[in-house]
N, C-alpha and C positions, 0 to 999 in steps of 0.2 A: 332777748339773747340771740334769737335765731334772726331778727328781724335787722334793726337798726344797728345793736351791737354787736354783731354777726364776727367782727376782729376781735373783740373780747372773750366771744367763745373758744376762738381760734389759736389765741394765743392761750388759756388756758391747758388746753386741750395738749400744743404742742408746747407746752412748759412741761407737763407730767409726763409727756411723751420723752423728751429731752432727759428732764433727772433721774429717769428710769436708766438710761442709754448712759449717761454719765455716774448713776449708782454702781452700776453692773459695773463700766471700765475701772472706776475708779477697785473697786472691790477685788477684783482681780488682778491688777496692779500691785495691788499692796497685799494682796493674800498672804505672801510669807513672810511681812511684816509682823500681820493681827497671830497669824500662827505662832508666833515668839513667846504673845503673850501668857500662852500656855503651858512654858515650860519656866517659870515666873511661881515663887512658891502662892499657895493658896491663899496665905496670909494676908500676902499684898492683893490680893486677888478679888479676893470675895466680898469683902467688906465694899467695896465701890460696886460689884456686879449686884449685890444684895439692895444696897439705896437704890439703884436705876431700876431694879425688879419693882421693885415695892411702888417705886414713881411708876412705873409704866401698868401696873395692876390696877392703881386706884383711877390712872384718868384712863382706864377701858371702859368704866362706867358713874365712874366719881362717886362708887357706894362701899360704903366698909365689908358690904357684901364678897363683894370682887379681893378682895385681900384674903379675908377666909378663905375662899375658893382657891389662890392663891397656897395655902398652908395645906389643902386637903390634898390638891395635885401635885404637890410637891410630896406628900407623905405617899400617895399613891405611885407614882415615878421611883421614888425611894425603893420602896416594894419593888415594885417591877425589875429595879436595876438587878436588886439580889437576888430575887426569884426565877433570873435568868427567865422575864418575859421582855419582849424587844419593845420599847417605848415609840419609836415612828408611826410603825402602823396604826397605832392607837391615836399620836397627833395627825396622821393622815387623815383617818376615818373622822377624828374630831373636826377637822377642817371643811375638807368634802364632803362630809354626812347632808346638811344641810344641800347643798348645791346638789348634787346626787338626787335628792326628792323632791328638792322644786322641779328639778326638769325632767324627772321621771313623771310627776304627773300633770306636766306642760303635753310628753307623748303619749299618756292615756289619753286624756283630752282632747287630743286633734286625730288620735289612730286607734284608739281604743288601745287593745292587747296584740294587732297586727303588728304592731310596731317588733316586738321579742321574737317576729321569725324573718327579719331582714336580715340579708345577708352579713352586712359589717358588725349587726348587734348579735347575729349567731357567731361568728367570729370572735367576735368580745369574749362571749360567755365562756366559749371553750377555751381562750386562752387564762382566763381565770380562775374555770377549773383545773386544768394544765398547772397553774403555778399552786392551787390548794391541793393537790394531789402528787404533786412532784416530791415532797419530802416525805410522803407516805411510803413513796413506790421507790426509794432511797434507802429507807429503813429495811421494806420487804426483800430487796434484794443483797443489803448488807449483810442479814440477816441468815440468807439462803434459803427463803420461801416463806410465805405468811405461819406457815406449821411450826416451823421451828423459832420467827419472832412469838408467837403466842404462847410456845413454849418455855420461854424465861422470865411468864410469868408465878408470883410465887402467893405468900400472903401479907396477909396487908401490911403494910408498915407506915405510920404516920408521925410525919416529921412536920417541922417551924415553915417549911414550904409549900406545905399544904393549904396554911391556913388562905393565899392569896385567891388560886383557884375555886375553894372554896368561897368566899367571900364574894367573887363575882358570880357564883350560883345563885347565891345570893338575892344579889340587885338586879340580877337579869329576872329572878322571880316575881318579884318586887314590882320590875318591870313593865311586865306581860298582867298581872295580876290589875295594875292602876289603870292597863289600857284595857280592858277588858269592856269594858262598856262604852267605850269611845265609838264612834261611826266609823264606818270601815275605810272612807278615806284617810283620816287621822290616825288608825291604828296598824296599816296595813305595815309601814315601814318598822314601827316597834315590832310586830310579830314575826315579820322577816327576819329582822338583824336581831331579834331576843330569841326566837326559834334556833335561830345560825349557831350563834355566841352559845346556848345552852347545851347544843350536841358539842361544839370543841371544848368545851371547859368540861363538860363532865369526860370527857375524854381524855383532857390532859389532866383530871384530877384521880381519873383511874390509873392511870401508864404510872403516875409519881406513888399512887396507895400501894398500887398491885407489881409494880416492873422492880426485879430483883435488880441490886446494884451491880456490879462487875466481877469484885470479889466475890459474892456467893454463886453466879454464875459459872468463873470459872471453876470452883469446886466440882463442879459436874461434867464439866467437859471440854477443858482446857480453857487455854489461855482465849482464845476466840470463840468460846460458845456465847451462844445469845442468851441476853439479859434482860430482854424487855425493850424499852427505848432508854431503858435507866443503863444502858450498857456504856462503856468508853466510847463508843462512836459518838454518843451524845456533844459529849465534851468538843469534838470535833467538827462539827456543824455550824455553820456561818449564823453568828445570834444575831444580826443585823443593829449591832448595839455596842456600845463602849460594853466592856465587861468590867465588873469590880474588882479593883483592885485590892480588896477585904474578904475576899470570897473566902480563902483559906483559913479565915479567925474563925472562931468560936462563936453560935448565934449570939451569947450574951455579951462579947465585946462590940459585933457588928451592931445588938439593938441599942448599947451603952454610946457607941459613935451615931448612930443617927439619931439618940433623944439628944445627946448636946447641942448637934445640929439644928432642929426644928427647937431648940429651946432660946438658941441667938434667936432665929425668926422670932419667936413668939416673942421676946423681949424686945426685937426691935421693933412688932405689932404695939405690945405696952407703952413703948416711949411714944409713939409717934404719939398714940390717942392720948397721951397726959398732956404731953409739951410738944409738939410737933416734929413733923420728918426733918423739917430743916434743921433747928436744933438738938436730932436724935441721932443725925450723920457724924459729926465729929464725936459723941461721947461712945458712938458704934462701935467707929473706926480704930479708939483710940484702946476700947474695953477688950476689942476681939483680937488688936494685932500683939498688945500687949499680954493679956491670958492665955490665948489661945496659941498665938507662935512666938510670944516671946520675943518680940522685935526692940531693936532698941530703941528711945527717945529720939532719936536724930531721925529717924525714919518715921516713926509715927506719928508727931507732930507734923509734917510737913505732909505727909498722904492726907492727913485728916484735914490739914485745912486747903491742901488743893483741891478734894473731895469737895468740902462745903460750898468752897467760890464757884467752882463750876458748876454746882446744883446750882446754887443761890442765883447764878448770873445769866443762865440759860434758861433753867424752867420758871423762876421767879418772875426776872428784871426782861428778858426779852421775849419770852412764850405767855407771860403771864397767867400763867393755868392756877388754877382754886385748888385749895389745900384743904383739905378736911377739917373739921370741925375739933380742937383738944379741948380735954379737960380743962385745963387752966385757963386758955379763954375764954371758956362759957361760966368760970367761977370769978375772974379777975380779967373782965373785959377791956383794964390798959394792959395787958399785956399781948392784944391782939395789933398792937403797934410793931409787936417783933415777927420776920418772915415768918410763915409759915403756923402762925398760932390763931 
């Protein structure tokens, strides 16, 4: 590759080069186009972003695995959205984590620990702490002193938003506990980032037990005294995140909208594994726009079978990517004659 077909390399090289440069223009281009889509009811919506999810989970590792994983991080995200925790930084960390620790111990290895007093990695740190300490020292002075934030503290109260925070005490214990006999190369970054994660969650699970709401604050001392971080400035704070637009309902209608939600998922899990994704898209399509929004026949026929042709045409007929194993072909192996069974 390097030798003889040294143009072969070359052109690949500037082919990925190129559809990057032509992804990006193109994308930008049309950005207020794709924006459109968004204000398009859900109905039409979802049922097509739901098959392409589901296509795009299983060939991450072409194991039923990957779908689970799939239905867990989608109920976790769920959480997150209403529990007013911001989901980025978490696919950040998810993404980075990784690269992060390979090449953190690429620089022990060539520098030892000298490496953490150079000038640009002292730099780093402090602007890190800078951005994890900026909404502390926000609070302290919205507040009018750390005295009078500690002050609106009251007793406990435990609410349905508790349970998340908790939950990742949890796993973070869970954690630290499985790495605990590991060698210290292997465990070093779990104890960092499980040490880290378990001072702010126990922190933001105290502020939510213990931090009086607004109105019992201001019982004591007007309209502006402080209430903990549970005070109205909260509300006020950049959540770095779409916020819900359910917030306002009642936990049990919010938990009654999101088990119908993961219960399509889990149904469109069901079909795929009886009779396949291929054949599980149009009966999807046609059960969700019809139940769920009420569409009329003129429209749902025709979503569901432009839906199918373009799965069927693209990921079948010109990608040819493998389809999971169903039920019905492994009981009725002519029926593995139809896409996707």
């Amino acid at each position: 590759m390097l030798g003889k077909n040294l143009d072969v390399t070359y052109s690949m090289v500037w082919s990925i080069a190129i559809a990057n440069i032509l992804g990006s223009g193109l994308c930008f281009l049309l950005s207020g186009q794709f924006a459109k889509l968004a204000t398009l009811r859900y109905t039409l919506i979802m049922p097509v972003v739901l098959s392409l999810i589901f296509i795009g989970a299983f060939e991450g590792g072409r194991q039923w695995g990957d779908l689970y994983a799939l239905l867990c991080f989608g109920l976790v995200g769920w959480a997150m959205k209403h529990c007013q925790w911001p989901r980025p930084p978490l696919v950040l960390g998810f993404i980075l984590g990784k690269v992060i620790e390979r090449y953190m111990f690429i620089s022990i290895q060539r520098y030892g620990l000298d490496w953490m007093l150079r000038p640009v990695v002292l730099v780093m740190f402090a602007l890190a702490i800078a951005g994890l300490l900026r909404s502390f020292v926000q609070d302290v002075r919205a507040h009018g002193g750390a005295g009078k934030l500690t002050a609106g503290f009251g007793a406990a109260r435990i609410a349905p938003g508790n349970l998340l925070p908790a939950a990742l005490v949890g796993i973070i214990v869970m954690m630290l506990v499985a790495s605990r006999d590991w060698s210290i190369e292997a465990k070093i970054i779990p104890l960092i980032v499980g040490s880290s994660a378990m001072v702010f969650c126990m922190l933001s699970l105290a502020n939510d037990v213990f931090g009086r709401p607004a109105d019992t604050a201001g019982l004591d001392a007007g309209p502006l005294a402080p209430g903990g971080l549970q005070d109205i400035d909260r509300d006020q704070k950049i959540h770095m995140d779409i916020a819900s637009h359910i917030g306002h309902l009642p936990t049990r209608i919010k938990l009654a909208r999101g088990a119908a939600f993961f219960g399509w998922m889990v149904a469109f899990l069901c079909s795929m594994a009886a009779i396949g994704l291929i054949a599980t898209v149009p009966a999807f399509v046609i059960c969700y726009m019809r139940l769920e929004g009420r569409e009329r026949w003129s429209l749902t026929l025709p979503m569901a079978a432009v839906t199918t042709l373009f799965i069927y045409g693209l990921f079948d007929r010109v990608l040819a990517i493998p389809w999971p194993q169903t039920l019905l072909g492994m009981a009725l192996p002519a029926f593995k004659a139809i896409p996707g069974v």
